[in-house]
C-alpha positions in Angstrom: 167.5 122.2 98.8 169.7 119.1 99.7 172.2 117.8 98.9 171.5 114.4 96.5 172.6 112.0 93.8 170.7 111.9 90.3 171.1 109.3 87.5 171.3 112.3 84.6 169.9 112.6 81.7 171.3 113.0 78.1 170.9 116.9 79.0 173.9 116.8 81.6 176.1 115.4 78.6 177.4 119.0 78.1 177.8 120.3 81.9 179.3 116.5 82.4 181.7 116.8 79.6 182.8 120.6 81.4 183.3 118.8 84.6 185.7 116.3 83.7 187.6 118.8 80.9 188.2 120.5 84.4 189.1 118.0 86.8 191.3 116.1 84.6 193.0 119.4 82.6 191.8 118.0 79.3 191.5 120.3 75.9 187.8 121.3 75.2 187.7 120.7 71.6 185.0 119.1 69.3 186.3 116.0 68.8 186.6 115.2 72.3 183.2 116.0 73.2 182.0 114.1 70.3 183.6 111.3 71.9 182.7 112.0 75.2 179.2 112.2 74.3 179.2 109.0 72.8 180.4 106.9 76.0 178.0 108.5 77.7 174.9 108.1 75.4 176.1 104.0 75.9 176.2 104.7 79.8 174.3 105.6 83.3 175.4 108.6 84.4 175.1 109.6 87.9 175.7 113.3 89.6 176.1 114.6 92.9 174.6 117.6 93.4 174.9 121.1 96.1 172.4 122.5 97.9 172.2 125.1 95.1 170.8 122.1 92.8 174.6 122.4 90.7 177.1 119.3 89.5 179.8 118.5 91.8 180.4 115.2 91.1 179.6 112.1 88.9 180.3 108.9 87.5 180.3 106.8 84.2 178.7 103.3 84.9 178.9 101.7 81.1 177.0 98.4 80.6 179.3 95.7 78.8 178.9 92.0 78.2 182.0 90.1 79.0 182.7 86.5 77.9 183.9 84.4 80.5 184.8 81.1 79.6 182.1 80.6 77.7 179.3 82.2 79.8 178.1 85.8 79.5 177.9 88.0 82.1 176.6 92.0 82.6 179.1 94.3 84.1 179.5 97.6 84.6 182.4 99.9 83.5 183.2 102.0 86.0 184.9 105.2 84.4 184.7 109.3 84.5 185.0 109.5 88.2 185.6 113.5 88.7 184.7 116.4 90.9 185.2 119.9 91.1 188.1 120.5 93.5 185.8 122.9 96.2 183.4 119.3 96.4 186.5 117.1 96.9 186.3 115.1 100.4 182.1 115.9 100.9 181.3 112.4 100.0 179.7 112.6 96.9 181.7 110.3 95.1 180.8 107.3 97.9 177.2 108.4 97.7 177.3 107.7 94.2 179.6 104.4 94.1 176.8 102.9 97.0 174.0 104.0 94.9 175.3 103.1 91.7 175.6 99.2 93.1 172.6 99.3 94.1 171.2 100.3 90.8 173.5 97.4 89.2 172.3 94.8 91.4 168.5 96.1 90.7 169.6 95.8 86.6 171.0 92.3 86.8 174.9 93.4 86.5 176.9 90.6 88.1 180.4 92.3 87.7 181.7 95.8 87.9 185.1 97.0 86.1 187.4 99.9 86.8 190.4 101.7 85.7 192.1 103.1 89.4 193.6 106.2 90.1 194.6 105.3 93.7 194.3 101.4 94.6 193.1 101.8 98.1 190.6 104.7 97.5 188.7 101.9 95.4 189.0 98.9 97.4 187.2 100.6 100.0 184.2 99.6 97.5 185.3 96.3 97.2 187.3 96.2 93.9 190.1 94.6 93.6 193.0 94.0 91.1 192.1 91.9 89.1 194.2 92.7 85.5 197.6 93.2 84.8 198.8 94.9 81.4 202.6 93.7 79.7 204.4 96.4 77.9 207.0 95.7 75.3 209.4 97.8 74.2 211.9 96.5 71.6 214.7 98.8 69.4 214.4 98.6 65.5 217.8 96.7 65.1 215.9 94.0 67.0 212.8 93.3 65.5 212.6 90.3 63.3 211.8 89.7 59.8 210.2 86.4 59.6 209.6 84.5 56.3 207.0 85.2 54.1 203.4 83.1 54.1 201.6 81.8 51.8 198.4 84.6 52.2 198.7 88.6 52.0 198.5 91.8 54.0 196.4 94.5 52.8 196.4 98.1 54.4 192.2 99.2 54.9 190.2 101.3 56.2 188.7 101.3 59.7 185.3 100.3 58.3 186.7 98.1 55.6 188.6 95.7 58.7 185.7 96.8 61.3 184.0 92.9 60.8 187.0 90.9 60.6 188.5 92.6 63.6 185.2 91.5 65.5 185.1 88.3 64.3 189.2 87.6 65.2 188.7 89.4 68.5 185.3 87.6 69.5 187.4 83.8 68.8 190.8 84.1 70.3 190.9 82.4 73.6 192.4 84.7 75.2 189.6 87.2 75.2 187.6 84.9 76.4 188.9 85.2 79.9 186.8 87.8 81.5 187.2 90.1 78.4 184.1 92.5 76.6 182.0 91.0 74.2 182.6 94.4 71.7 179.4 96.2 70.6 179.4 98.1 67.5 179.7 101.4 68.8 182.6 100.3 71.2 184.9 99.8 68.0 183.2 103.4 66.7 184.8 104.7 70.1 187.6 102.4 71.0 189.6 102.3 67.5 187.9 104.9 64.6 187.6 107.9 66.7 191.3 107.8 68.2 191.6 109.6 64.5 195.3 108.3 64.4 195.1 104.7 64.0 196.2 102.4 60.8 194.6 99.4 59.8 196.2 96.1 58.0 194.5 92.7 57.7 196.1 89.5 56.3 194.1 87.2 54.0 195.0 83.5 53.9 195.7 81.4 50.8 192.0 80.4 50.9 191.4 84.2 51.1 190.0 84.4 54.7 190.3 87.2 57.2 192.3 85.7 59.8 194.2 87.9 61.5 194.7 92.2 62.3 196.4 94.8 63.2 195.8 98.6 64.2 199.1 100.9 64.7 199.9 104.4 65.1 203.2 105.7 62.7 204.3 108.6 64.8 207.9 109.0 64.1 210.1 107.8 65.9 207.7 105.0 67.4 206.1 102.6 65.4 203.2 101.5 68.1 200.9 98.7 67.9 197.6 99.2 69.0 196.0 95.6 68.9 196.5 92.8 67.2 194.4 89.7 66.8 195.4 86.4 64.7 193.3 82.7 64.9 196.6 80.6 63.7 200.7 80.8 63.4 200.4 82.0 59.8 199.0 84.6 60.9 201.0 85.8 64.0 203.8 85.4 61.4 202.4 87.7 58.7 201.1 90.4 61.1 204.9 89.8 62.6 207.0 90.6 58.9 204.4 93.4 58.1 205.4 95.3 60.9 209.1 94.5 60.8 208.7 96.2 57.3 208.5 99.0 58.7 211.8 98.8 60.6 213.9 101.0 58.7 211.4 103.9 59.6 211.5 104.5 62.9 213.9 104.0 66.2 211.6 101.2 68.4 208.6 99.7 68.4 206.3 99.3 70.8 203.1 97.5 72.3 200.7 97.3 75.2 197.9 94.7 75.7 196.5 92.4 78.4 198.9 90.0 80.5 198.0 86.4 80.0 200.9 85.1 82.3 203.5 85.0 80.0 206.0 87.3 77.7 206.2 86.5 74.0 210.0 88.1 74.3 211.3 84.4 74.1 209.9 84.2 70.4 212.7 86.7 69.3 215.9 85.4 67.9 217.4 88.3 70.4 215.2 88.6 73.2 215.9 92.3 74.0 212.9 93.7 74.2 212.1 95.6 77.3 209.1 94.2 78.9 207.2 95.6 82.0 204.6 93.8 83.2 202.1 96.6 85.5 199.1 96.4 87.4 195.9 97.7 85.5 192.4 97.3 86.0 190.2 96.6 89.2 187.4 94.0 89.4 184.7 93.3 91.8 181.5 90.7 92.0 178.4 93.1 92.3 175.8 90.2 92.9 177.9 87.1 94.4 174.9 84.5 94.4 174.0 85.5 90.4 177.3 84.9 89.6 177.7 81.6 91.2 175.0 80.7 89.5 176.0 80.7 86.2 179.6 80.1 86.8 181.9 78.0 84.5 183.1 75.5 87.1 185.3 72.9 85.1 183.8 69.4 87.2 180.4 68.3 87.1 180.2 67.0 90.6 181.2 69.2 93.4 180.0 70.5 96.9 181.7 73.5 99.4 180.2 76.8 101.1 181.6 79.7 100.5 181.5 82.7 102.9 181.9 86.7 102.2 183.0 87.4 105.7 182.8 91.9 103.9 181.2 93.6 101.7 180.4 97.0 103.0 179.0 99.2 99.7 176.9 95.8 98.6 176.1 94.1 101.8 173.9 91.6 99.9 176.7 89.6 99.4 177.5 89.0 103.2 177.2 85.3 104.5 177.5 81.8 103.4 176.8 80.6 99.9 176.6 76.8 99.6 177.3 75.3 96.2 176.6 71.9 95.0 177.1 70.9 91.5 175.2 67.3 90.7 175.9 66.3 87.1 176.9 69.6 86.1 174.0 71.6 87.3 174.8 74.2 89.7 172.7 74.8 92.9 173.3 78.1 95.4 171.4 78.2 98.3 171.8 81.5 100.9 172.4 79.6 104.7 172.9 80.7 108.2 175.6 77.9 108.7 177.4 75.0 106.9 178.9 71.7 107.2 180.4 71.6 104.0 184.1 72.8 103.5 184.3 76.3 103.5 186.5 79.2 101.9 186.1 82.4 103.6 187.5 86.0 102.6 186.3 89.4 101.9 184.9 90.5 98.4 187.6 91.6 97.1 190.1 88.3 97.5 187.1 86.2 96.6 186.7 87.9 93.5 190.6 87.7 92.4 190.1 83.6 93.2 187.3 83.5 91.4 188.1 85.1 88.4 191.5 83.2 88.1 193.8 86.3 89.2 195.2 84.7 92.3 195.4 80.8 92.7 193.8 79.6 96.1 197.0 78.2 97.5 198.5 81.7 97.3 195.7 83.5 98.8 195.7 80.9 101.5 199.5 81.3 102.4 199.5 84.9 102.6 196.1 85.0 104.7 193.8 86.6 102.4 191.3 83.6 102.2 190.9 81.0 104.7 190.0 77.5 104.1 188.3 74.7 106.5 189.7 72.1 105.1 192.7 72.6 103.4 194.1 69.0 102.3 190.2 68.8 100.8 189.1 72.3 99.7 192.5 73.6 98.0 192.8 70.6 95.7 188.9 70.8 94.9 189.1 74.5 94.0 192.0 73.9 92.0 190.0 71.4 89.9 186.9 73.4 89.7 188.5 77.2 88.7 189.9 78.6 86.3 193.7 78.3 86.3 194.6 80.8 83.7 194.9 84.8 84.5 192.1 87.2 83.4 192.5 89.1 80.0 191.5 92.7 79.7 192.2 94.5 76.5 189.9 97.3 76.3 189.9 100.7 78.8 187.5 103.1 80.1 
């Protein structure tokens, strides 16, 4: 027999779930292969496989819809990338990666997501970063009480809050920017079988949902899990119902998606401790779908743009031309253009495109080049998004 990748079926769950207990040292209980085996029900699994026909390696590709600006696109979340130390360095994970793109392109996934272990390991497959995460960190003596608001807080249950926490999440802008469009059993998964996790939601005078707030109250941190709010009444409810809890516990803490700025500035003492780190990894799996359907911002607009490498989706090689005529977007594939041109690898392109890295910085430090730069920098900074990605979910 020889060596080969398989997408597995619901049968591997159990020698899948084995695998990664061992490659990442976790506890084998029955709550985490519940868990485990409901991420990868939701997901294509691929394996690599020995010559003796056993598991050596695999991968977690989960299908997510995210909301970008307005327009929905497929991508994949890349997560559960393990092997068994003995396979380590035979190349199954890049037979997988190359296969699995493959597959995505074939299934009409136009983005891929990933959590990295090692930056460079994953840019080989053109993924970039792409999301940042801000961590605050703020002692109990410091955390304000704001003034009370005309609505109420009310301490629920996870399935009590379950649809107001959807609807919150699914309007704030912010998670508009490149962030999942939640299915059902991703707030099952993501919030409910954490096990740990509190739940408050604050009602308005007119006695609607509109804002949340999950937290964990393990002495002597008082962390916030997520919070979501549609107005300042809101923010400022969710704010005084965890302040309440002050007295209890030493600091207070909270990690969610960086959106270019701190709220530290909002405390009357702005002590809290913020660290703003790298997180996630993004590529564009299928560069001409994508362009496609993208959320340009001007309704008249022509330039080429040319993916000088893309060595584990080669489809994406070569010039793209792009002409928008009253706000209908044509991509045509070309040998050679006369249009102003941006050219870069996959993996800058996809940090311009998605608003991580403006094009005047990725032109300065030689990332991207431009033909025309007193013509094309101002024109892509009028037709792209300006404001940084948003990720608040993980897998």
């Amino acid at each position: 027999m020889t060596k080969q990748v398989k997408e597995l079926a619901v049968s591997y769950i159990g020698e899948m779930f084995e695998l990664a207990a061992y490659a990442f040292n976790g506890e084998d209980t029955p709550k985490r292969r519940e868990r485990f085996r409901m991420l990868a029900e939701n997901s294509w699994n691929y394996g690599f496989f020995d010559e003796e026909d056993r598991l050596t390696s695999q991968v977690m590709a989960t299908p997510f819809s995210i909301d970008f600006y307005g327009q929905e696109y497929l991508m994949a979340g890349i997560g559960y990338v393990a092997s068994y130390p003995e396979a380590r360095g035979q190349g199954g994970i890049n037979r997988i990666m190359e296969r699995i793109l493959e597959d995505c392109r074939d299934r009409n996934v136009t983005l891929s997501y990933l959590a990295p272990f090692s930056y460079p390991f994953y840019r080989r497959y053109g993924y970039e970063q792409v999301f940042d995460q801000i961590h605050y960190q703020l002692n109990s003596r410091d955390v304000p009480a704001p003034k009370k608001t005309a609505g109420k807080m009310k301490r629920t249950t996870f399935e009590e809050a379950k649809e107001a926490i959807k609807d919150i999440y699914g309007r704030m802008p912010e998670n508009q920017r490149a962030g999942l469009k939640r299915e059902d059993w991703w707030y099952t998964y993501k919030f409910d079988q954490k096990g740990n996790n509190r739940y408050a939601l604050y009602y308005d005078k007119e006695g609607q949902t509109t804002g949340y707030v999950v937290y964990q109250t393990v002495a002597p941190v008082f962390t916030i899990v997520e919070w979501g709010y549609l107005d300042h009444e809101a923010f400022r409810s969710l704010a005084r119902f965890v302040s309440s809890h002050s007295g209890a516990f030493d600091r207070f803490e909270y990690a969610c998606g960086y959106s270019g700025s701190s709220k530290n500035y909002l405390l009357d003492n702005p002590f809290a401790s913020v660290t703003v780190s790298p997180y996630m990894m993004a590529r564009i799996v299928e560069m001409q779908r994508f362009l496609e359907s993208y959320p340009f911002k001007t309704a008249q607009a022509s330039f080429a743009l040319h993916v000088e490498a893309d060595d584990y989706a080669k489809w994406n090689e070569g010039i793209f031309e792009i002409k928008i005529e009253d706000g209908i977007i044509h991509v045509a594939r070309t040998e050679q253009t006369i249009l102003p041109t941006i050219r870069g690898n996959i993996q800058h392109l996809t940090q311009l495109l998605l608003g991580y890295r403006k094009v005047e910085e990725l032109v300065f430090y030689e990332k991207v080049q431009v033909s025309d730069t007193d013509e094309l920098i101002p024109l892509l900074t009028r037709l792209l998004p300006q404001q940084q990605p948003v990720l608040n979910d993980y897998f």
